[in-house]
N, C-alpha and C positions, 0 to 999 in steps of 0.2 A: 438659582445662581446663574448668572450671565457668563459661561465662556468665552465672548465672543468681546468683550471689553481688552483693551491694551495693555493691563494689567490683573489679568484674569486669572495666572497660573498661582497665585496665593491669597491667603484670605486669614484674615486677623479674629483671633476671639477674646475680648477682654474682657473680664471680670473678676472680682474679689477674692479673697482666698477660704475656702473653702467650699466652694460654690459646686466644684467637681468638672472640673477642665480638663488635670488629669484621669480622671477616672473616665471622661467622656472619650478622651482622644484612646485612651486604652483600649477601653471595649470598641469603638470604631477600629482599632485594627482585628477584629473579629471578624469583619463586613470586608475591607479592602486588604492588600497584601501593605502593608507599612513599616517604614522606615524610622522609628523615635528617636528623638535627640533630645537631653535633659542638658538645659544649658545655666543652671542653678552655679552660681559661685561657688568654689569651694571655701572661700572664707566664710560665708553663709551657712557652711553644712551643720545640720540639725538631727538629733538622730529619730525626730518624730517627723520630718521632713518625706514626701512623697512627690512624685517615685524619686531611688535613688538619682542625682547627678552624672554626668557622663565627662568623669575630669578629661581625660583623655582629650575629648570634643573640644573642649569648652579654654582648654588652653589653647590649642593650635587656632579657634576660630576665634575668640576674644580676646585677645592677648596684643594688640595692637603695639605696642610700642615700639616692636622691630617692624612695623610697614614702614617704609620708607613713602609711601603716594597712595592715591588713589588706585591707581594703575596695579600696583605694586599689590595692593589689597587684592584686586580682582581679578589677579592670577592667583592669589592665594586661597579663592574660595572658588575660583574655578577647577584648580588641581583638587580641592578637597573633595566636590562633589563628584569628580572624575575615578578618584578613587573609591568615594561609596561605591556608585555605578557598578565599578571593575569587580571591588569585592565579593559584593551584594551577589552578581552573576554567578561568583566562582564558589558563592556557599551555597547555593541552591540546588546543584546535583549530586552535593553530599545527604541534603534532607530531602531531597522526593526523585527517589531513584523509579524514575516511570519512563519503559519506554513503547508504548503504545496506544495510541490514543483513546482506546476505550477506558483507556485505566487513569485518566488524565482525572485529578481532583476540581469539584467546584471551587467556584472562586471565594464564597465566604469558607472551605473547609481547608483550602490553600491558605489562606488567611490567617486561622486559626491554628493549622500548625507552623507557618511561621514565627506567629506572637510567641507561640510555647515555645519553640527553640532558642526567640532572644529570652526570653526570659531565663534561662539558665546563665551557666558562665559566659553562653557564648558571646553574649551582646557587648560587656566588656572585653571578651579577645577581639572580637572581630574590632571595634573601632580601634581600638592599640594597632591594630596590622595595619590599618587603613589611615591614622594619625603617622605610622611612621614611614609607611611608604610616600605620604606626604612629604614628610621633612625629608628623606633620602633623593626624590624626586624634584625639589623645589628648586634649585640652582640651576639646571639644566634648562626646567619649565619655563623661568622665568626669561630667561635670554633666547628663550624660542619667539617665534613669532606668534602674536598676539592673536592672531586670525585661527592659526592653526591648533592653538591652546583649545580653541572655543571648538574647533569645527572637531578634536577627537572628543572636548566634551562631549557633543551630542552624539558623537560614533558610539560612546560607553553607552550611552543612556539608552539608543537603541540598541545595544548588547545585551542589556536587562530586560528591556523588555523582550526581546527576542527569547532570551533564557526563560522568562515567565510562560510564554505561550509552549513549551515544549512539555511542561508538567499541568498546567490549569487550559480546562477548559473556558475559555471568555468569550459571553456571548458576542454576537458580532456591533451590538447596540453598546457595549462598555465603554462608558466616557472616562471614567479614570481605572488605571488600572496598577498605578503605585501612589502611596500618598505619601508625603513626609513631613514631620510635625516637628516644630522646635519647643520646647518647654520654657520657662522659665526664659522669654524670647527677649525681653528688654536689656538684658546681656549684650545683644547686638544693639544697644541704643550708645554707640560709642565713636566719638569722631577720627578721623585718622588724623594722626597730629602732624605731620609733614602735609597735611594739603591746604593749598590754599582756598578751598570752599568748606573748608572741614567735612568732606562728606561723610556720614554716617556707614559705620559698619551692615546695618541693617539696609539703605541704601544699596548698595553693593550685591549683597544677600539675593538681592527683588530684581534687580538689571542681571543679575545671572538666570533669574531661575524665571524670569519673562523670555529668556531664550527656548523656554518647552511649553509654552505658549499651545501650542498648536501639536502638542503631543501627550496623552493619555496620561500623565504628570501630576498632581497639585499639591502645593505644601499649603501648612496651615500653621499660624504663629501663637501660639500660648503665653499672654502675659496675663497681672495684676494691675502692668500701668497703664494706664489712657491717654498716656501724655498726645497732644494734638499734633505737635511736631515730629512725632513719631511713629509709631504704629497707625496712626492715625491721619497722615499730613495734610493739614488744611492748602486751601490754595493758596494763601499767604506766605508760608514757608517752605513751599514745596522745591528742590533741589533740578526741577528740570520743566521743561514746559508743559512734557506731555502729563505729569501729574498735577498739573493745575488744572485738567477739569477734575471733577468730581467725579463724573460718569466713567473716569477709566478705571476707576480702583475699585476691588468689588466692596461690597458696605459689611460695615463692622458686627463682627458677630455677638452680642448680649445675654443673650438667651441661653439660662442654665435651668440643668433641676433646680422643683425648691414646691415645694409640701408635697414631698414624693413617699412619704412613708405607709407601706401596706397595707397598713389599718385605716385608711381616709378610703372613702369619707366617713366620719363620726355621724353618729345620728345624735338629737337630743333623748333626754332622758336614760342616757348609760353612765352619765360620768357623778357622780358622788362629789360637792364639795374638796373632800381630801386627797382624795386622786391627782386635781390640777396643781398642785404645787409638787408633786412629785419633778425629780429631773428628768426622769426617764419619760414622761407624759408631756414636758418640754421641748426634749428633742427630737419630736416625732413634725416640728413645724420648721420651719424655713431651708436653710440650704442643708444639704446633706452631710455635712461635716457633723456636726451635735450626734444623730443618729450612728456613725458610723462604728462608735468604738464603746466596748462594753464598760468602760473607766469613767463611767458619770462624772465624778468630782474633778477626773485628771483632765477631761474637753471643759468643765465650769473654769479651769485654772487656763486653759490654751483660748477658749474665747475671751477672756480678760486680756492676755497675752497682744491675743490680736487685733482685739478692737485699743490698747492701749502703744501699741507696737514696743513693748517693752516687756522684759522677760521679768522684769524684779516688780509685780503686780504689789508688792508689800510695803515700796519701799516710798519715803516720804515727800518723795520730788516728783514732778510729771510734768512732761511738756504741756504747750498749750496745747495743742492740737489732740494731745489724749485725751486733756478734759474736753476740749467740744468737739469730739466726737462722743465720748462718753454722755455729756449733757444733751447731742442730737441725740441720742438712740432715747433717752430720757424723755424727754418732751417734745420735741418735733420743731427744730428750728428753725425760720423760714428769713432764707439770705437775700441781699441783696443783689438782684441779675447783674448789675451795671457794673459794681466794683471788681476789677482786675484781679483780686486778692480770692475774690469767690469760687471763681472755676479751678483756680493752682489750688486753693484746699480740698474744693471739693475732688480732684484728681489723687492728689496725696492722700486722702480717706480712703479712697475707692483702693488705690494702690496700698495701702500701710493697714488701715483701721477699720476691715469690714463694710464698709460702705458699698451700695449694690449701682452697679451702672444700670440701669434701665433699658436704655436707649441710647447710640450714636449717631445722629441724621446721616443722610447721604452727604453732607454739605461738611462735614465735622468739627463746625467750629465750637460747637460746644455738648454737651451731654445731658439728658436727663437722667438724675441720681437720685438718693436718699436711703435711709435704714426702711427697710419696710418692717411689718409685723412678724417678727423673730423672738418669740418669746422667751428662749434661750437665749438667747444674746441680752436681750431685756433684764435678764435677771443677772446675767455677769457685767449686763452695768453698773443696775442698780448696788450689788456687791461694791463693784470699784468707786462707785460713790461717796457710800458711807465709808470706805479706808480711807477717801481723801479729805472726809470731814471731819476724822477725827483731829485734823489738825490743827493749829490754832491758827486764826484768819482765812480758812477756805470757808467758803459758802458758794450754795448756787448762784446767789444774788450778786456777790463778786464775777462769778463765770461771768453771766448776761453782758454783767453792766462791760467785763472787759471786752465780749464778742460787742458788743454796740461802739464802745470806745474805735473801737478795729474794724468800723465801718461793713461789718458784715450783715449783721440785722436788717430785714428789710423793715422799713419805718412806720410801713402802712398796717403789722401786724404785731405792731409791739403791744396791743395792749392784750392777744390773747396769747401771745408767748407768754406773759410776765402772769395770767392767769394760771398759764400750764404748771408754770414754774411754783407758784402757790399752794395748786395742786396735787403736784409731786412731791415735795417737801413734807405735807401735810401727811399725804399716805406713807411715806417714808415713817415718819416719825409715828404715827398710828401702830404701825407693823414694828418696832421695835417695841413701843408700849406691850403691845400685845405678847410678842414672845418674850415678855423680862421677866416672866413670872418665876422666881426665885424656887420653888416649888419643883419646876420642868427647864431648870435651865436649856439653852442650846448652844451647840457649837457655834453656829453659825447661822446667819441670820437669812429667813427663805422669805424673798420679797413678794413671792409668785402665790405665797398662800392666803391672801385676803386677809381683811379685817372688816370690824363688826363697824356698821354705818355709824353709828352711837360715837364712836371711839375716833372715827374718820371726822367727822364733825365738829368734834372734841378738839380735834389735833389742827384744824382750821381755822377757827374763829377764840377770838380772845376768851381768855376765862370768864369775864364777866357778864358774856351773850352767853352761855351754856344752858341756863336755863330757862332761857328766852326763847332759845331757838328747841329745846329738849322737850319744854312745855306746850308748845305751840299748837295750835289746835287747824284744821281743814280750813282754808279759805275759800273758798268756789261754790260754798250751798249746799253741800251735800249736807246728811242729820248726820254723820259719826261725828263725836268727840272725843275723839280717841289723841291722844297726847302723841306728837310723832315719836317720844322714845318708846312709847307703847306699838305704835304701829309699826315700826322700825327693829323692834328688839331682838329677832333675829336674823334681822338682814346682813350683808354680807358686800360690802366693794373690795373687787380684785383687779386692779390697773397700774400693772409695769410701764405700761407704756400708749402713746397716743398717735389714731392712725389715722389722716386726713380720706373722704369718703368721695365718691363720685358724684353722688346726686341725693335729692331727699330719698328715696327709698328703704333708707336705714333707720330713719325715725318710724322703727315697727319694734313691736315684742321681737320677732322669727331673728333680728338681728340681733339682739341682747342677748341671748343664748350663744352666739357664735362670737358674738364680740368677747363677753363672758370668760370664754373657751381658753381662748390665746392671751386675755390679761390684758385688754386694750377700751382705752377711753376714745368715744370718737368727735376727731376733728369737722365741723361741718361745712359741708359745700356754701362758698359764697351767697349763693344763690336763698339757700336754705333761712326764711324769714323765723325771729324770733329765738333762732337759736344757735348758740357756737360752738358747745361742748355737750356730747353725753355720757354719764359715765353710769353704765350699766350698775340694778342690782337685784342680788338673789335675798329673797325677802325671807328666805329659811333656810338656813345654814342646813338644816336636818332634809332639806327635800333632795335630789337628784335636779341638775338642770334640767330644764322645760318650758315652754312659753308662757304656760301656764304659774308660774313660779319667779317671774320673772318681774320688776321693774325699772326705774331710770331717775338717776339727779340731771335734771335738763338745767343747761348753766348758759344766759347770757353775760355779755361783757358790753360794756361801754368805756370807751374813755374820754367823752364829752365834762368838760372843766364845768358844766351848768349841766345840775342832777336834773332826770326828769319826772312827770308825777307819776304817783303809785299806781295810774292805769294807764301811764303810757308804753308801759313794758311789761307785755302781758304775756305769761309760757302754758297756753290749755293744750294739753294734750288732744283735746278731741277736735281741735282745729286742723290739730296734724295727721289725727287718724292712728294715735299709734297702741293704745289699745284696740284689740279686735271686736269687733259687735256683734259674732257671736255670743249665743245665751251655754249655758252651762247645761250639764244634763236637768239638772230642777228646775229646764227653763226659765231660771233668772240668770244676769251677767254676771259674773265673778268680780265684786271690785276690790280694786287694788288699790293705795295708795301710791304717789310718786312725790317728790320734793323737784320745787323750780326756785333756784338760785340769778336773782339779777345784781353783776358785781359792778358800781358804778367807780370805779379804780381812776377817773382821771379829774375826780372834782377833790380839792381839798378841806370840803366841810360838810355833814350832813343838811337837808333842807331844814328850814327852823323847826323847830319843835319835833323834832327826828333824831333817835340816835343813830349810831354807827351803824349798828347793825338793826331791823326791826321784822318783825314777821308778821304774815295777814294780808290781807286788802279786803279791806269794808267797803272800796268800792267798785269790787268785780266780784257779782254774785254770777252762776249759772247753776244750770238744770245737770250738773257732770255728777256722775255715776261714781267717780273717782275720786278719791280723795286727794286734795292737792293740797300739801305745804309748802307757802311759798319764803323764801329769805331774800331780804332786800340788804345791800350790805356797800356801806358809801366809804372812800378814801382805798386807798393804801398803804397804809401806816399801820406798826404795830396795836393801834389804839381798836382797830378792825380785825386783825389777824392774828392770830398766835405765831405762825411760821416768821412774821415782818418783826427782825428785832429793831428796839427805838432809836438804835447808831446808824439803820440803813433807813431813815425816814426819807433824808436827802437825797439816797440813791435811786430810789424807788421815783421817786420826784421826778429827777433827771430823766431817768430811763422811760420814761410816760409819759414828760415833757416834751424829749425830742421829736417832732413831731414835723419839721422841715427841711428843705438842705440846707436852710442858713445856720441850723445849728453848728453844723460843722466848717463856719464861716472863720479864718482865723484870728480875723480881727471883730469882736464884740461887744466893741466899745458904742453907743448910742449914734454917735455920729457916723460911723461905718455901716451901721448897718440900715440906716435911711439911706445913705448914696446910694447902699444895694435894693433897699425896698425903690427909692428912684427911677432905678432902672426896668421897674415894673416887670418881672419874672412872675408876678402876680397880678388880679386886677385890685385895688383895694379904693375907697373910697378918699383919703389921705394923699393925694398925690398932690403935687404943687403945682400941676398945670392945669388946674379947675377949683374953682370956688360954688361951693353950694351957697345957694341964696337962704338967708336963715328963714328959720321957721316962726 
């Protein structure tokens, strides 16, 4: 961290809520001697809300309606901090009555007994003193000179500090040596309404406390929102010149815990089948909220909560933006960069819905975001799912098509969204098959515990492939004739949710175990030839995970409107390498069987003499070790699919139709939309200022 920048003495942390901002800035006052401020509303107060709110604070320094100006503000927050200073000093030789320097405390155990004394009553007395010595003080302040407001500012501040060094020892190298943290900081995201630039509460806040610039000082702002105009001010909106560079502001802070639970790392071969659907084995992954509280079902109900931002997770209405964030955490939605609409949601997720900031460049015009793999969260979606299907007219298939409608979708990966989405559906409705067993009723339905491949497959493909695809025998050469419900009949697919990958590296066994683990199907790298989707599986429910134990449905996608031939979309595993060649102790390989799925989702009919769905290829024979079942499966219509009912035939259409910007051209009437091909925004052979010579 750069002291040495023009805005140096504060530094922003934004991230989602439950990521542990609080809990970080806490135990940092263990480390430095700190000052907390909880500037939560109290119309917001929650009584599972952490840490308590600091009303006291948060009226006298939010409360804008009686500022009269900017001006007017910034005596207001100048008196305030004058009075922490003041206080601050005058409580400190009530708790470390030290007067000799050998007896002076380090600086992290100064630290520590400070935290503990606010943590009693006193931290509420103390700002009540320091709030009303404010208001008692303020009339006088104000009609004082502006100059001198600010120069006894910093007289207080070194009084503190001065007061500090007579009880702690501080080495002579101590750069900071008071910190003060705002919680719940977008509070100050609030304009003065008498001025005329509207400048921001927070604004204000940052020109005061750039006055300790150059002294052992730093505060640190705690919010949920990313808004760019504010904690974050791009050089576009920035309120003064000197923060229109970049390089004066220090860069945004991102970086939370998050698979921080004790017990990591897992090895393979400890976990049993039945264990990973447990909640408790759940919230041992992503941020630290899940883990924190011994009430499993009561964080299943406050992750719903939060990723819906609505307290009634039962009730029969939901915004849009519950459900796609709800359907992002589901299948993995990939927006469109360009549209205006993308970053304000994605900022409102991040801020409201769980959604994890990544990264804020130095530049901060925009953010890298998204749900990463949180299996717990995964499975209070998959929950809030099925409560909003039980209704009549929601469907996934509705979400999409409304997020496509809303120009959000990026266009270029509609066809393996609308796969995902298939996908998801499918295993949805598998895992309900499976736990309806009348016999073992259950409360409630656990998304996170697998189902049997058979059943996953079942719930996929129309009834009348079932035993097409169940009978289906190896295509690749190998001697087993082994029927895949026989090779399959105790395997196991368990996928909450889908996580885009780095590079090919992951088309290995070592990743299927770990993928496995957390209940994710993986997204593949661009790059990655021949394949889009893999969705891990365990080929015996009865084994313990292990590599050994391990297989994969490898799934490509097309959405070319002209199917192509049965060998021009070819998935061998041993192309990819993702069996190991290692021999087994009997010195022979261990073969495995795998299933490769090619969905051609963007043609409306099969090739001639092809049905919808077909398995095999007679003409891709090899030497592979492996048993490979392959599924070829053409259209998108219920006629293909079990999940596609035959009233969303049209939708399905549409949504794997769109396919350029003139879709969303407003006028699309014939004539309209040649003027626009005219204007050649494309090359195409069709133009009117060239005549081919006929053939």
């Amino acid at each position: 961290m750069d002291r040495g920048r023009v805005h140096a003495s504060s530094a922003t942390i934004i991230q989602s809520s439950g990521t542990g901002k609080s809990r970080m800035a806490h135990e940092l006052a263990t480390l430095v001697f700190t000052i907390p401020f909880n500037l939560r509303n109290p119309e917001e107060r929650n009584g599972s809300a952490y840490p308590p709110e600091d009303t006291m604070v948060w009226k006298y320094l939010c409360d804008v309606s009686n500022v009269e100006s900017a001006r007017h503000g910034e005596a207001g927050v100048a008196l305030f901090f004058a009075h922490v200073f003041s206080q601050v000093a005058k409580e400190i030789p009530k708790v470390f009555r030290v007067s000799h320097t050998e007896n002076k405390l380090s600086p992290t155990g100064f630290a520590r007994c400070w935290r503990e004394h606010l943590s009693q009553d006193t931290r509420s007395l103390l700002y009540e003193k320091i709030v009303k010595t404010c208001e008692d003080d303020k009339v006088s302040s104000l009609k004082a000179n502006f100059d001198a407001l600010f120069r006894e500012l910093e007289n207080r501040l070194h009084q503190l500090l001065k007061a500090l060094v007579t009880v702690c020892a501080f080495p002579n190298s101590s750069d900071i040596r008071v910190l003060l943290y705002f919680d719940e900081a977008h509070e100050l995201d609030r304009a003065i309404p008498n001025d005329e630039q509207k400048k921001k509460l927070y604004n204000i806040v940052c020109s005061c406390l750039n006055r300790f610039q150059q002294r052992s000082i730093f505060t640190l702002f705690l919010s949920t929102q990313p808004s760019l105009g504010f904690l974050v001010p791009s050089a576009e909106m920035a309120r003064s010149a000197r923060q229109q560079s970049m390089n004066m502001l220090q860069a945004t802070f991102t970086e939370m815990p998050f698979d921080c639970h004790p017990s990591f790392p897992l090895r393979p071969g400890a976990f049993p089948l039945e264990q990973l659907g447990d909640m408790a084995f759940l919230a041992r992954f992503g941020r630290p909220l899940y883990g924190k509280s011994g009430l499993i079902q009561g964080t299943m109900e406050l992750a719903r909560m939060k990723l819906i931002f609505a307290n009634d997770i039962h009730g029969n209405e939901f915004s849009f933006l519950a459900m796609l964030a709800t359907l992002d955490v589901l299948i993995t939605i990939d927006y469109e960069p360009r549209w205006t609409l993308t970053s304000e949601y994605e900022m409102d997720m991040v801020a409201s819905r769980m959604r994890v900031a990544f990264s804020i460049p130095w530049h901060r015009f925009y953010m890298h975001s998204g749900y990463p793999s949180e299996p717990f969260l995964a499975e209070a979606a998959s929950r809030q799912m099925y409560h909003y299907l039980q209704f009549p007219g929601n469907t996934m298939a509705n979400l999409l098509q409304q997020n496509l409608d809303s120009g959000l979708i990026n266009l270029n990966q509609k066809g393996e969204v609308v796969m995902r989405l298939l996908l998801r559906m499918a295993y949805m409705n598998a895992i309900i098959a499976e736990q309806a067993d009348k016999s073992h009723p259950v409360r409630e339905l656990n998304f996170s515990k697998g189902c049997s491949v058979v059943r996953f497959l079942k719930a996929l493909f129309a009834d009348q492939f079932h035993d097409t695809i169940l009978r289906s025998k190896p295509d690749d050469g190998v001697t087993s004739t082994c029927a895949l419900q026989d090779a399959f009949k105790h395997a196991v697919v368990r996928f909450t949710h889908f996580v885009k990958v780095v590079d090919e590296s992951v088309v290995s066994m070592k990743s299927m175990v770990s993928a496995f683990l957390r209940g994710v199907t993986f997204i593949c790298h661009n790059r990655q030839k021949a394949i889009d989707i893999i969705i891990p599986i365990l080929l015996d429910r009865r084994s313990v995970l292990q590599e050994s134990s391990m297989s994969a449905l490898f799934i490509q996608v097309k959405r070319r409107r002209q199917s192509g031939s049965s060998t021009e979309y070819i998935i061998d595993e041993e192309v990819h390498g993702f069996f190991p060649n290692k021999a087994s102790k009997g010195g022979r390989r261990a073969t495995r069987p795998y299933v490769t799925l090619v969905a051609e989702l963007g043609v409306d009919k099969p090739p001639k003499k092809t049905s919808f769905v077909v398995t095999g290829n007679d003409n891709e024979r090899s030497s592979n070790e492996h048993p490979r079942y392959g599924i070829r499966a053409y259209t998108c219509t219920d006629r293909t699919w079990k999940v596609v009912r035959a009233a969303e035939r049209d939708m399905y259409k549409r949504i794997l139709g769109t396919d350029d910007f003139l879709a969303d051209h407003p006028r699309q009437d014939k004539a309209s939309l040649a003027f626009v091909h005219q204007m050649l925004p494309f090359w195409h052979d069709n133009a009117i200022w060239y005549k081919h010579k006929k053939q």
